[in-house]
C-alpha positions as CSV (number, residue, x, y, z in Angstrom):
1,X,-28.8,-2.1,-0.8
2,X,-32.4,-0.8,0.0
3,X,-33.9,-3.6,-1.5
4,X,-32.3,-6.1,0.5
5,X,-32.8,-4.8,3.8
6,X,-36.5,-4.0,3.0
7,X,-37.1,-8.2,1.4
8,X,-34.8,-9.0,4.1
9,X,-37.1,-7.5,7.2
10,X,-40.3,-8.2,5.6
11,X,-39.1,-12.2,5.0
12,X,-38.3,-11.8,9.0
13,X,-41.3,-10.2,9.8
14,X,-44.0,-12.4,7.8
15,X,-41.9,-15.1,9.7
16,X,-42.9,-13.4,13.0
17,X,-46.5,-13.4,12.1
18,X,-46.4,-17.0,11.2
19,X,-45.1,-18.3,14.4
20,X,-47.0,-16.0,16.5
21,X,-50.4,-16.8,14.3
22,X,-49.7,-20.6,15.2
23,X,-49.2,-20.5,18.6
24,X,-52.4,-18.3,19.1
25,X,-54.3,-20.3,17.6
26,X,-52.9,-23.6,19.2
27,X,-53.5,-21.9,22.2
28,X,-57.2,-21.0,21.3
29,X,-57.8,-24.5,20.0
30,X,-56.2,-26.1,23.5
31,X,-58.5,-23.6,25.8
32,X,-61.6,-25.0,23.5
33,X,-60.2,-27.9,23.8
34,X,-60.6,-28.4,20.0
35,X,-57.4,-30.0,19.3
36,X,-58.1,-32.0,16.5
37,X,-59.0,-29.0,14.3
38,X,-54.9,-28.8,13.8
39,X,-55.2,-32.5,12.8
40,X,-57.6,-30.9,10.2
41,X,-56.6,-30.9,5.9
42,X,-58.1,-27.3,6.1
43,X,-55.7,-26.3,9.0
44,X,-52.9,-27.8,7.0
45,X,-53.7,-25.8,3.8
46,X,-53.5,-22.7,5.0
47,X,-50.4,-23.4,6.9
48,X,-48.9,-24.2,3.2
49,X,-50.2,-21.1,2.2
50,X,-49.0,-19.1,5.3
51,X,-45.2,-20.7,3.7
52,X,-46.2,-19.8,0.3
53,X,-46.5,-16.2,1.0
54,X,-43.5,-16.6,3.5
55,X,-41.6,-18.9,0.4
56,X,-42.1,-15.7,-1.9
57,X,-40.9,-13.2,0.1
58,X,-37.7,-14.8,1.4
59,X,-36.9,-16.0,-2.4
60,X,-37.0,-12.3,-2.9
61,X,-34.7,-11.5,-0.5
62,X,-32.5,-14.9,-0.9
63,X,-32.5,-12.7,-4.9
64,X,-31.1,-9.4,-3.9
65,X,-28.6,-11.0,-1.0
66,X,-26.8,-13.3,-2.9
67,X,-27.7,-11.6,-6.5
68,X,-24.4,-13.0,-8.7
69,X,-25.2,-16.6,-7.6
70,X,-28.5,-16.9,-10.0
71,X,-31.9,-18.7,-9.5
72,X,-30.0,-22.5,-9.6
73,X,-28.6,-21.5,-6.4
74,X,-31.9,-19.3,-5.2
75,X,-34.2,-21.6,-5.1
76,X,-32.8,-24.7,-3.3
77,X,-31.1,-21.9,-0.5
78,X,-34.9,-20.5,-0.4
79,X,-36.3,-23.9,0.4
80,X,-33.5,-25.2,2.4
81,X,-33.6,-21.9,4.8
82,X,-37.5,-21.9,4.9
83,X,-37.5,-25.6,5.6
84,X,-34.8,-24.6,8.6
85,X,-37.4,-21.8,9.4
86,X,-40.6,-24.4,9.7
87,X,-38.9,-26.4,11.5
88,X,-37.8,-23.8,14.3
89,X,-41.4,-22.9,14.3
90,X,-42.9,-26.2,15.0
91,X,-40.2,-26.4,17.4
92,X,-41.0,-23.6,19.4
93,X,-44.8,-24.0,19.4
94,X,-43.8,-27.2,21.0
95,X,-41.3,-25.5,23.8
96,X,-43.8,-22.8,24.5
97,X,-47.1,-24.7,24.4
98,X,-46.3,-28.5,25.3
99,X,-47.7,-29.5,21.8
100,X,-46.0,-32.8,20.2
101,X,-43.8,-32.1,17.2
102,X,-45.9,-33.2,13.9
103,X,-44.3,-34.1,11.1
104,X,-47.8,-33.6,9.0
105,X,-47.0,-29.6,9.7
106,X,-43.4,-29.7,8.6
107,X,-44.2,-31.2,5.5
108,X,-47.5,-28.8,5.1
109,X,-44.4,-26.2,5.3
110,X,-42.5,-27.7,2.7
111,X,-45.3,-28.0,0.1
112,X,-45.9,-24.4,0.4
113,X,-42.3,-23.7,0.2
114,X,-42.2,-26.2,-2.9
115,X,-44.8,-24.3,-4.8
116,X,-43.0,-20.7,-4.6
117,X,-40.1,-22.3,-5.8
118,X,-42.3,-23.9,-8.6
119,X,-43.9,-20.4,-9.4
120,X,-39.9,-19.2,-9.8
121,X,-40.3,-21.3,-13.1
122,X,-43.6,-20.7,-14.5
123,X,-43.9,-17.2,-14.3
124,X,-43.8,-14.8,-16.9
125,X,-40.6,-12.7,-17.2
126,X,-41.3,-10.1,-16.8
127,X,-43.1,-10.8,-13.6
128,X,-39.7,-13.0,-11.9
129,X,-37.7,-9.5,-13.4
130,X,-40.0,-7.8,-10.9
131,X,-40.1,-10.1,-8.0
132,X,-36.6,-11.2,-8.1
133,X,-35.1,-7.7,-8.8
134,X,-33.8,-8.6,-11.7
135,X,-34.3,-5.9,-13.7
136,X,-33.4,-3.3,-11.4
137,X,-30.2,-4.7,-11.4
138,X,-29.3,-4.7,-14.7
139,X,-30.5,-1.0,-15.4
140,X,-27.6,-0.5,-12.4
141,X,-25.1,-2.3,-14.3
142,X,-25.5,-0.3,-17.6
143,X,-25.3,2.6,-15.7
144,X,-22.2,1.4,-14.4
145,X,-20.9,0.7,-18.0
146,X,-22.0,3.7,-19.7
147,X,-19.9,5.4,-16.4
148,X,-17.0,2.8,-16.9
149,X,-17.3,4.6,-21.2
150,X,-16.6,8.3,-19.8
């Protein structure tokens, strides 16, 4: 139960700093009036990494909520909420700062989303045991079998 409130809170805080980190620095860029730095392929890299690390986290958490579904139900609710997520994000830079809706940044979003879903497939077992709290779970449930034996 700790393990999903602490992935849980960390997915919503990393989300937090990812709005907040785009609207300052829209902001910055519109008082330089530098605006076609966010047109930029460097901006829209690291805002696919930005969802990477945010994709990673809330896979983890997506893990330890919904822990009996397994990873062919994970990973499309990871990319479906994050892609739900981005899109409020854009949305609100564009309430709060008058900055058109881009499509470019959505799909920046997605790709980074894309590739922690991805990762959930290459990695190394033992790894995706780790990250997805696999493992932890099933040392519970053979202590709950060895219990069920007494």
């Amino acid at each position: 139960m700790r393990s999903k409130i602490t992935w849980t809170i960390t997915a919503v805080g990393y989300y937090g700093l990812i709005v907040s980190a785009h609207y300052r620095l829209m902001e910055i860029l519109k008082m330089l009036d530098a605006s076609g730095v966010s047109e930029a392929p460097l901006f829209k890299w690291l805002y696919a990494l930005a969802y990477l690390g945010f994709g990673i986290i809330l896979l983890g958490a997506v893990a330890r909520l919904h822990a009996g579904a397994g990873a062919v139900i994970w990973r499309p609710t990871m990319l479906v909420v994050g892609a739900l997520f981005a899109a409020l994000d854009i949305w609100l830079l564009q309430q709060w700062s008058g900055i058109p809706m881009r499509l470019e940044d959505w799909m920046a979003a997605l790709l980074g989303l894309a590739v922690a879903a991805i990762l959930a497939r290459l990695l190394p077992e033992h790894l995706l045991r780790l990250w997805l709290g696999i493992e932890r779970r099933g040392r519970q449930s053979e202590k709950r079998a060895a219990r069920n034996e007494e």
